[in-house]
C-alpha positions in Angstrom: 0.0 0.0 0.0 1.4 3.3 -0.9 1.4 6.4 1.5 -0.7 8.6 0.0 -4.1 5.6 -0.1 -2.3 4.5 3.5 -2.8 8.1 4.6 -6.2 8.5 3.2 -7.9 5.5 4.6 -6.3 6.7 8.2 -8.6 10.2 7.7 -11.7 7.9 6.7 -11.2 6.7 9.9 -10.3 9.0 11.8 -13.2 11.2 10.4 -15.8 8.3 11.1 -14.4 8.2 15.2 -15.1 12.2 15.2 -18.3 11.4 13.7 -19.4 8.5 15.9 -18.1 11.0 19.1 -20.2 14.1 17.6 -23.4 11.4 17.5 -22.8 10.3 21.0 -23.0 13.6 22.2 -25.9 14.8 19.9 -28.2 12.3 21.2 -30.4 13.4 24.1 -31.0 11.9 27.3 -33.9 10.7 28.0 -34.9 11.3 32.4 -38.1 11.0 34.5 -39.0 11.4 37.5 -41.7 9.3 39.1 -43.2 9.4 42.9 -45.3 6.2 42.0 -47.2 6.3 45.3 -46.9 3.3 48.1 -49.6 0.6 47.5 -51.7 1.7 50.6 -54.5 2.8 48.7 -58.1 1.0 48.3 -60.6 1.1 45.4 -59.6 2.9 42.1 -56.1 4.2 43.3 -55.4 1.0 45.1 -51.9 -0.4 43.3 -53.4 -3.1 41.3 -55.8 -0.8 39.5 -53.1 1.5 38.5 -50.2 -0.7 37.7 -50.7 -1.4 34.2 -51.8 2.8 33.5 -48.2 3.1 35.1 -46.3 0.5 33.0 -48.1 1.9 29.8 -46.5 6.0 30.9 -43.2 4.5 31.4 -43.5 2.7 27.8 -44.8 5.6 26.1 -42.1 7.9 27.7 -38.8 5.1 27.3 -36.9 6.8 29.7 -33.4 6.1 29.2 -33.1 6.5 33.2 -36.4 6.7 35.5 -35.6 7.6 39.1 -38.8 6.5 41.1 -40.0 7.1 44.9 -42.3 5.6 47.4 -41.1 2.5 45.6 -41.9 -0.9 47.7 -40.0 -3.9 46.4 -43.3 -5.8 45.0 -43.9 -2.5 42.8 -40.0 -2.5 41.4 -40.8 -6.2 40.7 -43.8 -5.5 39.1 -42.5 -2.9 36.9 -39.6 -4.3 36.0 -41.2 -7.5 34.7 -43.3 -5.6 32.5 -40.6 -3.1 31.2 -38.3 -5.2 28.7 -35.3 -3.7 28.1 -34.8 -2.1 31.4 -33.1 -3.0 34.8 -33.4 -1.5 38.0 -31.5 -1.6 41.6 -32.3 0.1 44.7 -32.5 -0.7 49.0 -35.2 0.0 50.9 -34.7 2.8 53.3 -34.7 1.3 56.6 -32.3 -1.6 54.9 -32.3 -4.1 52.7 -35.5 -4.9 50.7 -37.9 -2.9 53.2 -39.9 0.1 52.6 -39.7 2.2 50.4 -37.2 2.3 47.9 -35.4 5.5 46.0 -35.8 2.6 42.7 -33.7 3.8 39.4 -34.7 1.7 36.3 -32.4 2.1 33.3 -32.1 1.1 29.9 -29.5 -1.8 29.5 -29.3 -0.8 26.1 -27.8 3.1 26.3 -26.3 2.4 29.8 -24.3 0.5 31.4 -23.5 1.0 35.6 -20.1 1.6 36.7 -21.2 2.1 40.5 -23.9 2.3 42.3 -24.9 2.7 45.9 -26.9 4.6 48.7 -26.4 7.0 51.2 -28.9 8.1 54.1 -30.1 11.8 54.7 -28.9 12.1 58.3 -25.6 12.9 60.8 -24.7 9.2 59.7 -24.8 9.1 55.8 -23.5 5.6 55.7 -25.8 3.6 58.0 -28.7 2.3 56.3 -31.9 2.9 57.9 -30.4 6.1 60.1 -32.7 9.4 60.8 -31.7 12.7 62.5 -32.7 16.2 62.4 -36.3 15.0 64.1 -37.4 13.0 60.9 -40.0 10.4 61.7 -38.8 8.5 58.6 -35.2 7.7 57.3 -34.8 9.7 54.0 -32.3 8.4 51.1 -30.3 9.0 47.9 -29.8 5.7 45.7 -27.1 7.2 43.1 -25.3 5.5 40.3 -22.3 6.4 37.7 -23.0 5.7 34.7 -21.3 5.2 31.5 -23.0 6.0 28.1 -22.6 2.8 25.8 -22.6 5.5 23.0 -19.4 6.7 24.1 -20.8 9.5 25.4 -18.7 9.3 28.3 -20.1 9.0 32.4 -23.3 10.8 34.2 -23.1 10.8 37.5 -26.9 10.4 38.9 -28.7 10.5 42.1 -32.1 10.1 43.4 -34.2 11.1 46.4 -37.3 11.8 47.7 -37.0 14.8 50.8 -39.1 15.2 53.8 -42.7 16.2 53.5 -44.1 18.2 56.6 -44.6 22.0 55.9 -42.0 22.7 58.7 -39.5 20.4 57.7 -37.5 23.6 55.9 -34.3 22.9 58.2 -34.0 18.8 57.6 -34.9 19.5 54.2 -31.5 22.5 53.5 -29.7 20.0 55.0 -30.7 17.0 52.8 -29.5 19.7 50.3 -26.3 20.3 51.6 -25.4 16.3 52.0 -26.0 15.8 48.3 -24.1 18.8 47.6 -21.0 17.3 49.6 -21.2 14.2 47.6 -21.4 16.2 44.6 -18.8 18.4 45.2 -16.5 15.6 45.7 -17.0 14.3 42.0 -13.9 15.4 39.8 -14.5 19.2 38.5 -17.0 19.2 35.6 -18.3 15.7 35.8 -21.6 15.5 34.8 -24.7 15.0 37.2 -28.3 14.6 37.6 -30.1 15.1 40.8 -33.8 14.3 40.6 -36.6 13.5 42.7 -39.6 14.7 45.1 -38.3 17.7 47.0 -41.5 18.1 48.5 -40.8 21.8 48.0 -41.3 24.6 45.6 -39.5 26.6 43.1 -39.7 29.8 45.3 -38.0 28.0 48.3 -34.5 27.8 50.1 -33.9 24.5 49.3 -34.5 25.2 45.3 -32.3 28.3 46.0 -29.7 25.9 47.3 -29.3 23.2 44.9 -29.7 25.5 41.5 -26.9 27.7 42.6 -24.6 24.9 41.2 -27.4 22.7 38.9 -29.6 23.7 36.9 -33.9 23.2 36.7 -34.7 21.5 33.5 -38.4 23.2 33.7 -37.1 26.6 34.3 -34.4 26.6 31.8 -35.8 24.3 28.4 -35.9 25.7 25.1 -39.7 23.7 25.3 -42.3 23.3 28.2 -45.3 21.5 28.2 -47.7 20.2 30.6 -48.5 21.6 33.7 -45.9 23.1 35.9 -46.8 21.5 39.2 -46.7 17.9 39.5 -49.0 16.9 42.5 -52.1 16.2 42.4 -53.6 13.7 45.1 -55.4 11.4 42.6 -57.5 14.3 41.0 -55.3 15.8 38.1 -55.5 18.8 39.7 -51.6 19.3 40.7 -51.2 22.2 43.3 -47.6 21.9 44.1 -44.0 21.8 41.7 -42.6 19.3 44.0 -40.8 17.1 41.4 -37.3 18.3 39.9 -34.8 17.3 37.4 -31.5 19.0 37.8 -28.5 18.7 35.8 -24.6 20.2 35.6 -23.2 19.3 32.5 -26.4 19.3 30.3 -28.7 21.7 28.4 -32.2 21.0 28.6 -33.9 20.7 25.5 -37.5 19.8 26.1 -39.1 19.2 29.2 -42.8 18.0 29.9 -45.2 16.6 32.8 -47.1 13.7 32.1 -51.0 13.9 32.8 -52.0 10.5 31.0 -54.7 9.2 32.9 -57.5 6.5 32.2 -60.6 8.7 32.9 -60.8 9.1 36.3 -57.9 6.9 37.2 -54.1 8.2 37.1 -51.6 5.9 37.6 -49.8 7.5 40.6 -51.2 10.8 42.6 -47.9 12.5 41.3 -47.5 13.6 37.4 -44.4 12.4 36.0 -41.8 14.8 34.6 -39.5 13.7 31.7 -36.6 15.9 30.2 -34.5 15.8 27.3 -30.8 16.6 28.6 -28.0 16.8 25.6 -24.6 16.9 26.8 -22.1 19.6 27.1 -20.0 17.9 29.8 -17.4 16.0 30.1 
């Protein structure tokens, strides 16, 4: 083979790498958010009337990552066994498989998990089941690193669910500023995703907090649709923007709420939220 064909094959490939890496990083990812409501409930909004309304959101939406709450281990389970293509992991938040879980399902297909793990909203991060700052219930991050099978590179996500009373404002800053530790401890640009049920609003401390360093896909996408508040007590009339998807390393492209429902039935008294995030991180 002579230089000059040697030396033109090398750019065709060369030029079809850059290519593949400009795809990678072109293609949007895909998040939701999902409180899915513990199965306590009775009649139409008890779990077994809902559960296939729920499986059929998730389907129409294909998340590439869903981040769940109130999640017992008979709904993960459930879900999972009706969702091909996906996996999920998660711990209960007392320990092991009881409770409720902070559940992340994932498509095996786009990503692949390089860690994963949990740590506790408390004094003690590391002890599973622990709760401080007067919370009647032990509140949880299940996080995960994951690496796009794209080659888009590694996303660095975490999930929660914060506490709920009106006057928790104090336990709920400092949920805020645990989460902000672990994040700050991820190498400088890495990419993240923080998502959940803040059981807050926009206009709070706690938003204030967490978007000085991330930013709210509903406040800054090019597109918006659906309602902006996302609970609504089984009656599709949401009153509160409770559930967030924040990003570092990302620009929002589209962002929507969910309000599929089956007449008078809704799959979960939370609307979902799903955002497209491309990537401008490393």
């Amino acid at each position: 083979m002579n230089v000059r064909r040697w030396f033109s094959m090398l750019v065709f490939v060369l030029s079809l790498g850059m290519a593949g890496a400009s795809v990678a990083a072109g293609v949007p990812l895909r998040v939701m958010t999902f409180n899915v409501r513990v199965p306590v409930d009775t009649g139409m909004n008890a779990w077994v009337n809902r559960r296939d309304l729920m499986v059929q959101v998730i389907r129409a939406e294909h998340p590439d990552v869903l981040g769940t709450q109130e999640l017992t281990e008979e709904q993960g389970e459930y879900l999972a066994a009706h969702l091909p293509g996906y996996a999920w992991f998660g711990e209960g938040r007392e320990g092991g498989t009881k409770g409720e879980h902070m559940g992340v399902f994932y498509r095996t297909d786009r990503l692949k998990v390089v860690r994963s793990g949990n740590f506790w909203l408390s004094d003690t991060p590391q002890l599973a089941g622990s709760k401080t700052w007067g919370q009647p219930y032990p509140r949880m991050v299940t996080w995960a690193r994951f690496r796009l099978r794209d080659g888009g590179g590694t996303i660095n996500y975490f999930n929660t669910h914060f506490p709920y009373l009106p006057q928790d404002v104090r336990p709920r800053m400092l949920s805020a500023d645990e989460i902000l530790q672990r994040i700050g401890k991820l190498p400088p640009g890495a990419r993240v995703i923080l998502a959940g049920d803040f059981n807050c609003g926009p206009d709070t401390p706690v938003h204030a907090k967490l978007t000085a360093g991330l930013h709210d896909a509903w406040m800054d996408a090019a597109s918006r649709s659906g309602p902006a508040k996302t609970f609504h007590n089984f009656t599709g009339i949401s009153d509160q923007r409770i559930d967030w998807i924040l990003s570092r390393g990302f620009k929002a492209r589209d962002v929507r709420t969910v309000t599929t429902h089956d007449g008078a039935r809704y799959p979960s008294d939370h609307f979902p939220v799903v955002a497209e995030l491309v990537l401008t991180g490393k």
